[in-house]
N, C-alpha and C positions, 0 to 999 in steps of 0.2 A: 504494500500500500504506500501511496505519495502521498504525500503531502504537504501543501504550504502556509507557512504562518501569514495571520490576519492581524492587519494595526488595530491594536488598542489601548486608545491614549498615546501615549508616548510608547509604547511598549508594543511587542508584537507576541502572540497568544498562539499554542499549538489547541485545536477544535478535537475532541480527540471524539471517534463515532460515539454511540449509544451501545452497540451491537462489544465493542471492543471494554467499555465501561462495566457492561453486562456481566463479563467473559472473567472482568477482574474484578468486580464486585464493589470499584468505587463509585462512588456519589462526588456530589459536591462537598460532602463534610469531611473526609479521609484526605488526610494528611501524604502525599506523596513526598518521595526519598527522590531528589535529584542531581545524579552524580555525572561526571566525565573523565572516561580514559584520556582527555584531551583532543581527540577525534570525534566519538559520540558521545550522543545525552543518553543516560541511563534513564528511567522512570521506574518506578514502583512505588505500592507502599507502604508509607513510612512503619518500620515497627517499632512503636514505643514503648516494647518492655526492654531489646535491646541498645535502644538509645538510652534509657533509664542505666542499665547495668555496664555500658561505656562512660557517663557521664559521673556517676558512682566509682568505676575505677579511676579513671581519672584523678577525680579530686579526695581517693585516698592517696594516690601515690602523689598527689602535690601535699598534702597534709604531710606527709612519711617525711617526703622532701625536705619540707620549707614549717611546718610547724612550730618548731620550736623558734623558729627565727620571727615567724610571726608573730608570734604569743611574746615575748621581748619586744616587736614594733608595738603593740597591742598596749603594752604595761607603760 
């Protein structure tokens, strides 16, 4: 399938079918994951229990990190 982007506003908007919407069970409410190998755009989406458990490790290993040095900026 082709496809071309449509101006909107300032911005230009991919229309994506109903049929293909269907197929992936998003709505307009579901949050999509939009990424690039630098050549294509990825879609999917988004799953927010593991953006929850990336953003959790994350900001253990900056705590582990940086803790104690912040807790002295803190004081």
């Amino acid at each position: 399938m082709i496809k071309t982007l449509t101006k909107h506003g300032n911005s230009l908007a991919l229309v994506i079918d109903k049929a293909i919407l269907d197929l992936l069970e998003i709505d307009a409410k579901t949050q999509l994951s939009i990424v690039t190998d630098g050549r294509n755009l990825i879609i999917s989406p988004a799953n927010p229990e593991q953006r929850q458990k990336r953003l959790k490790a994350v900001l253990e290993e900056g705590n582990r990190r940086y803790g104690k040095m912040l807790k002295r900026l803190a004081d």
